[in-house]
LORO-876975 format. One record per residue (C-alpha): x negated, y, z. Coordinates in steps of 0.001 Angstrom, whole numbers, padded with zeros to 6 digits, always signed. Each point is the difference from the previous one (the first is absolute). Layout:
N
XYZ/...
This chain:
570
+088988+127294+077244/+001364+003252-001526/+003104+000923+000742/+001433+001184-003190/-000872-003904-000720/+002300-001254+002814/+002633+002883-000581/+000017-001493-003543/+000231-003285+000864/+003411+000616+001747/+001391+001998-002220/-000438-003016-002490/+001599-002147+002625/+002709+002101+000089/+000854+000661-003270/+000251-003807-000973/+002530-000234+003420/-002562-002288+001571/+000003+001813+003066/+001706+003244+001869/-000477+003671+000952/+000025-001371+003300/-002294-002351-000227/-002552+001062-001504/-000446+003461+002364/-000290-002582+002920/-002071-001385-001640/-002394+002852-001015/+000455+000752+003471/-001786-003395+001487/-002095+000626-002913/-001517+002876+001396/-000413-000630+003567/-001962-003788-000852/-001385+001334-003592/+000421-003531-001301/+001380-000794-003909/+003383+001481-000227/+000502-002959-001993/-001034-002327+002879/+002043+002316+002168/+003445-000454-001939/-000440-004060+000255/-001223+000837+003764/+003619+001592+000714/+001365-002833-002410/+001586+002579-002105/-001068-002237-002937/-002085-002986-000373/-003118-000212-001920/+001370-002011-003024/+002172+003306-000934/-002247+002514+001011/-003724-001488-002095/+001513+000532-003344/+001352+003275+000479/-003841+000900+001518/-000801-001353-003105/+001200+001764-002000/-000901+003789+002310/-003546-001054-000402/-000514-001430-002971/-001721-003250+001009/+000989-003593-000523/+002269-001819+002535/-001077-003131+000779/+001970-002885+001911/-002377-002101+001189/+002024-003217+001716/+001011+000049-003880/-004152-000299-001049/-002272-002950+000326/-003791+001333+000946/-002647-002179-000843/-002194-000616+003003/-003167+000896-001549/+001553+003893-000553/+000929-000602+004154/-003580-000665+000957/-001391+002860-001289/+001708+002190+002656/-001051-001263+003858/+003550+000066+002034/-001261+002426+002547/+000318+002261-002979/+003479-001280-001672/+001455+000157+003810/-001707+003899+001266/+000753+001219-003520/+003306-001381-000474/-001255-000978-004457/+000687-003237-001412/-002834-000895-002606/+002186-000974-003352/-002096-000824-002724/-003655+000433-001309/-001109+000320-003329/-002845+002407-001185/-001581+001143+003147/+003571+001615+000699/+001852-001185+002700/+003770+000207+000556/+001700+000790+003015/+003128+000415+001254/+000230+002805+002835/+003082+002228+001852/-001659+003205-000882/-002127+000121-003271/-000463+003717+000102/-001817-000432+003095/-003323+001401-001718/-002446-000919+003507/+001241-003252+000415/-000424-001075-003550/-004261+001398+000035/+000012-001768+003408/+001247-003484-002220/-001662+000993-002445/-003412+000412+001797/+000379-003228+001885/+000944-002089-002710/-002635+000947-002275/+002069-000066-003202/+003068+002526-001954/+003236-000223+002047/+003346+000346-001814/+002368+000757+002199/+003776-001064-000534/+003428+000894+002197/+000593-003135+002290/+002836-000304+003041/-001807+000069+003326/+002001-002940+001357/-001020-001604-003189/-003626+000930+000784/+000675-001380+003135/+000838-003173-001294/-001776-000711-002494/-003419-000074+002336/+001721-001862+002454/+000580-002651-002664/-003790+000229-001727/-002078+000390+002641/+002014-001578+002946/+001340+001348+002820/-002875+001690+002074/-002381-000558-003062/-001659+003765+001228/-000065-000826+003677/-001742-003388-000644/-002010+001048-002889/-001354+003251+003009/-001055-003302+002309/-002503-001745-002044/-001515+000579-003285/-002185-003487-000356/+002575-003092-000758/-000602-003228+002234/+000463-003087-001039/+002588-002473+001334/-003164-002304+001610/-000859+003059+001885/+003768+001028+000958/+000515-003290+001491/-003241+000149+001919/+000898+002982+001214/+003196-000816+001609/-001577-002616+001973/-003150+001832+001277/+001307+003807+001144/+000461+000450+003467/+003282+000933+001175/-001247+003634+000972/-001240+000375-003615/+003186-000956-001210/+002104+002124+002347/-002057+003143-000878/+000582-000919-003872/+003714-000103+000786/+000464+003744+001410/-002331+001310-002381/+002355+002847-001699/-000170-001902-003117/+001166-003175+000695/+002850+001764+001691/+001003+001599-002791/-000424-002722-002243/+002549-002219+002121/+002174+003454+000155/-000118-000181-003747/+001347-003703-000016/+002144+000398+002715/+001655+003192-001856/-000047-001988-003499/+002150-002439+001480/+002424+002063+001326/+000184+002243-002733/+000526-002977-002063/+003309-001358+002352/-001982-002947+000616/+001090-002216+003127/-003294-001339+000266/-003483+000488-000327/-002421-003123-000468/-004046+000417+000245/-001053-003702-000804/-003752-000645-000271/-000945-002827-002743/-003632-000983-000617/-000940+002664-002567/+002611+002751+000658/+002324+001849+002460/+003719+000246-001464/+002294+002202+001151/+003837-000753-001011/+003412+002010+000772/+003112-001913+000030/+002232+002261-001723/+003576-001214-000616/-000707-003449+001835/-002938-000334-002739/-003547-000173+000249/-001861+002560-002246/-003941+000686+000220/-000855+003301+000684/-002740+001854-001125/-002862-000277+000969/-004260+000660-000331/-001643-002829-000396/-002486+000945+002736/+002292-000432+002581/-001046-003305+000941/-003310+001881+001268/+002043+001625+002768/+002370-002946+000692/-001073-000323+003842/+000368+003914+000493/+003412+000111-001294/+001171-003180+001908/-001494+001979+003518/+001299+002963-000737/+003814-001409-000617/-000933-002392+003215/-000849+003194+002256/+003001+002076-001198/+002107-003254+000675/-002073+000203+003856/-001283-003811-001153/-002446-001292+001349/-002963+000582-003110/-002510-002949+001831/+002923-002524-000852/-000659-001660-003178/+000938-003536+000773/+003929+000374+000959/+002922+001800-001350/+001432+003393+001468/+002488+002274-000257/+000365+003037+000761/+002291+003637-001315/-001551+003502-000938/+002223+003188+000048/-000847+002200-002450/+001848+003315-002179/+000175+000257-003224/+001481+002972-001786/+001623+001053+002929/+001749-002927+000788/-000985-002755+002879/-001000-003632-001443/-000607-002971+002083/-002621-002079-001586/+000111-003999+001600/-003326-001715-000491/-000873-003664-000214/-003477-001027+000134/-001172-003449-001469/-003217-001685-000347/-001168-001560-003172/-003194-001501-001282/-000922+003072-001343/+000811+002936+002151/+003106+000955+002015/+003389+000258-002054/+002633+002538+001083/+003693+000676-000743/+000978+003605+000948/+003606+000233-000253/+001455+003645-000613/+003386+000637+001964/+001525+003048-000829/+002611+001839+002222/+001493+000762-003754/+000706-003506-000306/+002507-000352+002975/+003557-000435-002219/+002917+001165+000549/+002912-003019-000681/+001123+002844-002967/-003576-000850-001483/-000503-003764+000301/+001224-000926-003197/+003148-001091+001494/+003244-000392-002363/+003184+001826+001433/+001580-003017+001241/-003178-001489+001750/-000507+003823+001476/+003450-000048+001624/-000361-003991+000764/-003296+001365+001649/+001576+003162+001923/+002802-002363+001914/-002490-002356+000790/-002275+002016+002345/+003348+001558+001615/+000364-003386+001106/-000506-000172+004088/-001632-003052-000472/-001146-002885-001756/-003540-000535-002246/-000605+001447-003475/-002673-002414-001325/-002177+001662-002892/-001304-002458-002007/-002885-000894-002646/-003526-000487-000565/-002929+002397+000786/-000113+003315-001583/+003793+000080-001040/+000870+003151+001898/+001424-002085+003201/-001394+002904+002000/+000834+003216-002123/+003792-001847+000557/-000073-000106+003780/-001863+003166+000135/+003039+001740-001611/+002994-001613+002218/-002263+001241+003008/-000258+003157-001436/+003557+000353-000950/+001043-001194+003782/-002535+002041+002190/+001873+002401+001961/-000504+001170+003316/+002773-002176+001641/-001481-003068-001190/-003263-001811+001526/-001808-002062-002887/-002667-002107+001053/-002012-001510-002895/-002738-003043+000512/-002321+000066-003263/-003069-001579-001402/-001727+002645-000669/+002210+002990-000086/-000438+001636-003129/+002241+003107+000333/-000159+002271+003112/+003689+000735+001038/+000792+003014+002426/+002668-000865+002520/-000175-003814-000355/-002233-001836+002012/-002593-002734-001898/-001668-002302+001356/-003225-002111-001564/-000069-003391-000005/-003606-001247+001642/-000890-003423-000106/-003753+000607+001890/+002040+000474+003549/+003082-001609-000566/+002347+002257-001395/+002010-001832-002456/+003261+000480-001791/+001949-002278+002752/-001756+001896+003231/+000788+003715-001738/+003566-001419-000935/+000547-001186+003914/-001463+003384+001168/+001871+002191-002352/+003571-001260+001340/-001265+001641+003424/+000021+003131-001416/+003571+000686-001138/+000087-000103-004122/+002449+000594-001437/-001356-000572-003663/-003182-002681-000153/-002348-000450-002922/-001884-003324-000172/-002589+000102-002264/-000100-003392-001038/+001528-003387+001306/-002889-002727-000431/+000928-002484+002285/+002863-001934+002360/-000792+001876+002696/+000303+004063-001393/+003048-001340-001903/+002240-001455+002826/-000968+003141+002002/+001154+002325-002866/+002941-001862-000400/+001006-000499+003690/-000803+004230+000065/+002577+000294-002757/+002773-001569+002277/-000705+002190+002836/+000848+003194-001773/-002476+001589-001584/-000147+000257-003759/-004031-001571-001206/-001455+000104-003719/-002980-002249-001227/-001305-001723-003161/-000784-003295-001269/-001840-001975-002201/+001916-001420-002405/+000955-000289-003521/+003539+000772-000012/+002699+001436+002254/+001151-003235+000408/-002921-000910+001002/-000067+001557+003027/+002449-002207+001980/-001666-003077-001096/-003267+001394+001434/+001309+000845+003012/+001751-003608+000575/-003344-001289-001213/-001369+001596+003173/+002071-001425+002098/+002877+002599+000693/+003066-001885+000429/+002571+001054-002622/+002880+001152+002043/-002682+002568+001227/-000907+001355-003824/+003725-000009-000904/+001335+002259+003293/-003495+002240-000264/-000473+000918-003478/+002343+002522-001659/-002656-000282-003469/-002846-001239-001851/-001566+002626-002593/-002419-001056-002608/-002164+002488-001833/-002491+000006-002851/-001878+003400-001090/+000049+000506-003854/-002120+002364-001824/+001764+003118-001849/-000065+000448-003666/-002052+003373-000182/+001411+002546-001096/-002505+001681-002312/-000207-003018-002449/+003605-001381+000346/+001603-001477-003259/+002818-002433-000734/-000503-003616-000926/+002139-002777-001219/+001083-002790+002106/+001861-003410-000214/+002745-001957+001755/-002753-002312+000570/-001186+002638+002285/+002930+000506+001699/+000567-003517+000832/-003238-000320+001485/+000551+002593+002282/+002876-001632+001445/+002345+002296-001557/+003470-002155-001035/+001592+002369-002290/-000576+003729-001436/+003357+001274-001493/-001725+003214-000507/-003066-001889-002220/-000116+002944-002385/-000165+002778+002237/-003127-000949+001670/-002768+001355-000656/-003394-001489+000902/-003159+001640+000422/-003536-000341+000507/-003237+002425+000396/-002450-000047-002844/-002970+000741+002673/-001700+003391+000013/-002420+002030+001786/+002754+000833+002845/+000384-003837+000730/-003365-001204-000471/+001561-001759-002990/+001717-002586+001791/+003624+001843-001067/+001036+000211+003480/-000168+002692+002768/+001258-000037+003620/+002504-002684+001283/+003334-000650+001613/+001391-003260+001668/+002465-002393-000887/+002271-002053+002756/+002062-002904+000185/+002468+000442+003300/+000913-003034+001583/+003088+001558+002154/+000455-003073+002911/+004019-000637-000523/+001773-002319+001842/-000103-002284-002746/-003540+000158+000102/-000331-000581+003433/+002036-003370-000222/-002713-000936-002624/-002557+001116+002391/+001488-002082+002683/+000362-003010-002339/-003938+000027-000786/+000664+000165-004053/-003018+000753-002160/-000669+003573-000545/+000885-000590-004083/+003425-000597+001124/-000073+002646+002471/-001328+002220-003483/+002651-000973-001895/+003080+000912+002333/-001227+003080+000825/-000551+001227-003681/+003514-001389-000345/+001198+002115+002712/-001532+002780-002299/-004145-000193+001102/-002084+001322-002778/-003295-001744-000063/-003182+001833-000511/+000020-000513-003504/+003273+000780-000271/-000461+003423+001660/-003367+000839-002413/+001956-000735-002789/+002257+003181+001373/-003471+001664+000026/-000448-000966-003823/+002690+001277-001078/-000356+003484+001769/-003103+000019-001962/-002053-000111+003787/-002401-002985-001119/+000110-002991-002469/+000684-003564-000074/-003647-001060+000391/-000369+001960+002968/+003130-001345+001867/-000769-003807-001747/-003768+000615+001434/+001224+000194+003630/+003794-001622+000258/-000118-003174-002117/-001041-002051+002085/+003699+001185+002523/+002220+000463-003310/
């Protein structure tokens, strides 16, 4: 590209005070040594982002801006233009209409790759200004992720008869050579990569009669990613290849497996956990992404400033059990994860037992739980009091026996977390008498019972304020608001940022059961857990509601969120 073009480009920059002097020589600089877009370069070096920097192209060149998440194509105008070509081109086809087809592009001045289009297409281009992350997106969400790789494999379609035929009938060897071939690799890259780049938690690749689906929980939410419809043609490939990266064993089609891939992404390690699971048509398999990223500080846990401090004294404590609480997928582990990273110092031995591990710490030592050869929560427990903890994670308590051991480690000295299964902090205690622990053991070993939900954020980008009722209030749990006019409620409209659901990202609410000694005497007197409830909130407890309703009113997340996952504890 000429470089009076570029020079010109940001001088414009400059003179609307979108960027600096500064900026854009280092800039030209990197420009020069990879001879890339200087646009592309400034966004690179994030020294502006492409919504701010298209228009102002714009206007330099002379061509129309488009903002395609903001379009609709019709998939007739999409078919016209294979996805090999959309993806090595970086064009989005637009619109059709008299032999003259629109597309959106980074560079429309870029004379050679327009004939090349051009020539290959058969048919007038118009070329219009488009963001390349835009670009980027937009074929991800026509064609599907790996639409080109796919679309490279196989050019006749097969019908579902013959897919299912086929995944009885190949050989194992066939199948394994299917799964390294490079583009079946990069096709689970691609998904693998989507997910990530999507802050999903999980991947799921469930196979159906007629189709393969591939969903990404995102925000504890299920959303279907996607994908080319010929996938289903490749469904045994892409269930080896995940199986041999997992080291699985790929002639296995009868039982479940698990396994864990390490792989980087964008410079950054990612442990990937895999579950394997047959089904009547095909292996399904979970691939759960944890993130080193996602290891919290307690300053990031969504904890209010009283909780935080309630939270600091209690791992100071020398001893005693901290019993996180809730069901599946509220956080339970982010929580411990962050006391054990707040407490690992080099003086102190912490000895976790987990099923699995999902988070990889240096300087504590983990053990996994194995059922197969008799390794089990009670044994590991037993074993790890041989080895001097000081601090003692227990992923779980299931049963009598890991619980009286956990408990009878508390008395000893050392200071043990773990979770439960239960609705409610209060909850807790009667689970563990339900077990069998005697209460004079709960009421001398636990110092407190924490109960967490995660609630989904209001997103930012489409944030607005609603009305609300007392109604609403009072069905939160929340007694009295002498501040009713004051708050302010909002919601998120839904946009392209949030997948339209309104929210984005998510924090956790608690309710902190702090083990008094007028709890304990209702511990020891076997009351129900309501009453239990009821004197701790009057001894200042806030219940989970209670505490999203705090959320609310920082404008964090909205009454159907917090309703969604706390009503059934307000």
């Amino acid at each position: 590209m000429p470089i009076k073009k570029t020079i010109l480009l940001g001088e414009m920059l400059i003179d609307k005070g979108l960027i600096n002097i500064l900026d854009l020589e280092k800039a030209l600089k990197e420009h020069k040594r990879t001879g890339e877009f200087l646009g592309a370069t400034l966004i690179k070096l994030k020294v502006i982002d492409e919504d701010t920097l298209m228009p102002v192209l714009s206007e330099q060149l002379g061509i129309d801006y488009v903002k395609l998440r903001d379009l609709k194509v019709d998939p007739s105008v999409v078919e016209k233009v294979p996805a090999k070509f959309a993806s090595h081109y970086k064009m989005m086809p637009i619109k059709f209409r008299n032999n003259v087809l629109t597309i959106g592009v980074l560079d429309p001045l870029d004379i050679h790759t327009m004939d090349d289009i051009r020539l290959l297409l058969g048919c007038e281009i118009k070329p219009v200004l488009c963001g390349e992350i835009d670009i980027s997106d937009a074929i991800r969400k026509y064609y599907g992720i790996g639409a080109e790789t796919l679309e490279g494999m196989s050019n006749e379609p097969v019908s579902s008869d013959e897919t299912k035929i086929s995944l009885h009938v190949q050989d194992v060897e066939d199948i394994e050579d299917l799964a390294e071939d490079a583009s079946i690799i990069k096709f689970v890259n691609q998904i693998i990569l989507g997910g990530y780049e999507e802050k999903a938690t999980d991947i799921h690749i469930e196979p159906y009669a007629d189709e393969l689906k591939v969903r990404y929980r995102i925000d504890g939410m299920l959303h279907d990613a996607a994908i080319p419809p010929t996938i289903k043609q490749f469904q045994a490939a892409i269930i080896s290849r995940i199986k041999i990266m997992a080291n699985l064993n790929i002639a296995e089609r009868r039982l479940p497996q698990d396994g864990r891939i390490k792989v980087k992404v964008q410079d950054e390690e990612v442990d990937l956990r895999v579950s394997v699971l047959p089904t009547p048509y095909g292996e399904g398999i979970d691939i759960r992404i944890l993130s080193r990223k996602m290891l919290y500080s307690l300053e990031s846990l969504g904890l209010m400033e009283d909780q935080r401090k309630l939270m600091e004294d209690l791992i100071k404590k020398p001893h005693g059990i901290i019993f996180v609480t809730g069901p599946t997928g509220s956080g339970k582990t982010t929580t411990l994860y962050a006391c054990l990273n707040r407490m690992n110092k080099k003086e102190l031995k912490i000895i976790t037992i987990e099923d699995p591990i999902e988070y990889q710490i240096s300087g504590i030592t983990q053990i996994q739980v194995t059922p197969k050869i008799g390794l089990s929560f009670a044994v590991g427990l037993r074993s790890m009091l041989r080895h001097d903890p000081d601090i003692m994670m227990v992923g779980e308590v299931r049963d009598y026996e890991t619980a009286e051991i956990t408990i009878r480690s508390s008395l000893t000295g050392h200071l043990v977390f773990s979770t439960l299964h239960t609705n409610d902090a209060a909850g807790g205690i009667t689970r563990l008498l339900d077990m069998g622990i005697e209460p004079y053991l709960v009421a001398s070993s636990v110092e407190c019972f924490i109960a967490q939900r995660l609630v989904r954020l209001i997103c930012p980008d489409c944030k607005s304020e609603v009305p609300f009722t007392k109604e609403l209030i009072h069905e939160l749990g929340v007694t009295s608001v002498p501040d009713i006019k004051a708050v302010k409620i909002y919601e998120g409209k839904g946009c392209e940022s949030c997948k339209f659901t309104g929210y984005k990202g998510r924090t956790a609410i608690y309710e902190f059961l702090h083990v008094t000694q007028s709890i304990k005497e209702l511990i020891l007197e076997r009351v129900s857990s309501d009453k239990i409830k009821k004197k701790a909130v009057s001894e200042g407890m806030r219940s989970l509601a209670q505490d999203g309703w705090l959320k609310i009113k920082k404008g964090l997340t909205t009454p159907a969120e917090v309703l969604r996952v706390a009503k059934e504890s307000s």
